[in-house]
DRENFI-624377 format. One record per atom (N, C-alpha, C): residue number from 0; x, y, z; chain; residue in one letter. Coordinates in steps of 0.2 Angstrom, whole numbers, always signed. Last residue first. Layout:
 titor    c1    c2    c3 milo bati
   NUM     X     Y     Z    A    A
...
This chain:
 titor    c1    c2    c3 milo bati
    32  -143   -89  +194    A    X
    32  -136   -84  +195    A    X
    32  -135   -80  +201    A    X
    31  -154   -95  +196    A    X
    31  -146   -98  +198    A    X
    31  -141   -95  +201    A    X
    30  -165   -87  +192    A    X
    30  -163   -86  +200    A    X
    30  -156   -91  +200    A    X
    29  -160   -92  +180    A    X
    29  -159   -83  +180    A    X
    29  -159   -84  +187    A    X
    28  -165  -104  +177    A    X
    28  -156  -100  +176    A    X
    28  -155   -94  +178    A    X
    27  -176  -104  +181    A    X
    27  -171  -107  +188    A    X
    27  -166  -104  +184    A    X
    26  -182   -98  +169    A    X
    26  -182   -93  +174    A    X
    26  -177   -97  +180    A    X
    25  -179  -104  +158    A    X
    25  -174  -100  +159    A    X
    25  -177   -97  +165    A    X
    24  -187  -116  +165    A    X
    24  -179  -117  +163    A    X
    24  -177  -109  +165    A    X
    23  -199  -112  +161    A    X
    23  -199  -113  +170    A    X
    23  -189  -115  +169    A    X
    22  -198  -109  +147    A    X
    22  -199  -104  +152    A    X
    22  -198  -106  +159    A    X
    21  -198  -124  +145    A    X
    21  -191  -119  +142    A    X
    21  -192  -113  +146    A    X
    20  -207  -128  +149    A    X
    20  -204  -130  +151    A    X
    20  -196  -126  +149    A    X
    19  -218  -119  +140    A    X
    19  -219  -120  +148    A    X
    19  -213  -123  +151    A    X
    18  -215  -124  +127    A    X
    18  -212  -118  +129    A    X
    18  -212  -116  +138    A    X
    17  -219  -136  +129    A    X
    17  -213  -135  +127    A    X
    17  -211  -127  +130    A    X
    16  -232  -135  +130    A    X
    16  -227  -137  +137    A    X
    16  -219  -137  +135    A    X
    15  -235  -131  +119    A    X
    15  -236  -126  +126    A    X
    15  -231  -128  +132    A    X
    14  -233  -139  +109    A    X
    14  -230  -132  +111    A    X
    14  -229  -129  +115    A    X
    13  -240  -148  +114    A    X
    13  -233  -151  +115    A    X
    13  -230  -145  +112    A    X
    12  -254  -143  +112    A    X
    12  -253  -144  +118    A    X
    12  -245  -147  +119    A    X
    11  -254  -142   +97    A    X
    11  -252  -134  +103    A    X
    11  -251  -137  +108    A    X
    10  -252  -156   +94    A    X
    10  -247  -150   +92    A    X
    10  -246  -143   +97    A    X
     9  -267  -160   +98    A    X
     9  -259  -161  +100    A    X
     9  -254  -158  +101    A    X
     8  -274  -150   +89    A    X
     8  -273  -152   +99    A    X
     8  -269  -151  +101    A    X
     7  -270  -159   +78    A    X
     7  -268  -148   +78    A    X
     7  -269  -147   +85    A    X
     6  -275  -170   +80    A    X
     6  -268  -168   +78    A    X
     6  -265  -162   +81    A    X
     5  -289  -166   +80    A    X
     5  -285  -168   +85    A    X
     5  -277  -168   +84    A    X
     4  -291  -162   +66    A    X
     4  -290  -155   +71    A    X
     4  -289  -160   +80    A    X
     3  -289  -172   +58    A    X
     3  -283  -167   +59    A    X
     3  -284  -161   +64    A    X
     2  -300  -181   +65    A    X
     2  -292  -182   +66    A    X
     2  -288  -177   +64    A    X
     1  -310  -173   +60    A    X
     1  -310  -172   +67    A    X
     1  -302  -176   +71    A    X
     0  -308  -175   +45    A    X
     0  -308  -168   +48    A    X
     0  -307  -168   +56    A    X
């Protein structure tokens, strides 16, 4: 049980920085322009 809710951690936390890094992305493409 305490390995699949470290997994489930995991998982948010290399969602978050995924989207954290796609959001810090489109926001320089936007000041690019």
């Amino acid at each position: 049980y305490l390995l699949q809710l470290a997994n489930f951690n995991i998982c948010i936390i290399k969602l978050i920085r995924k989207y954290t890094l796609f959001t810090s992305y489109k926001i320089i493409s936007f000041c690019a322009d």
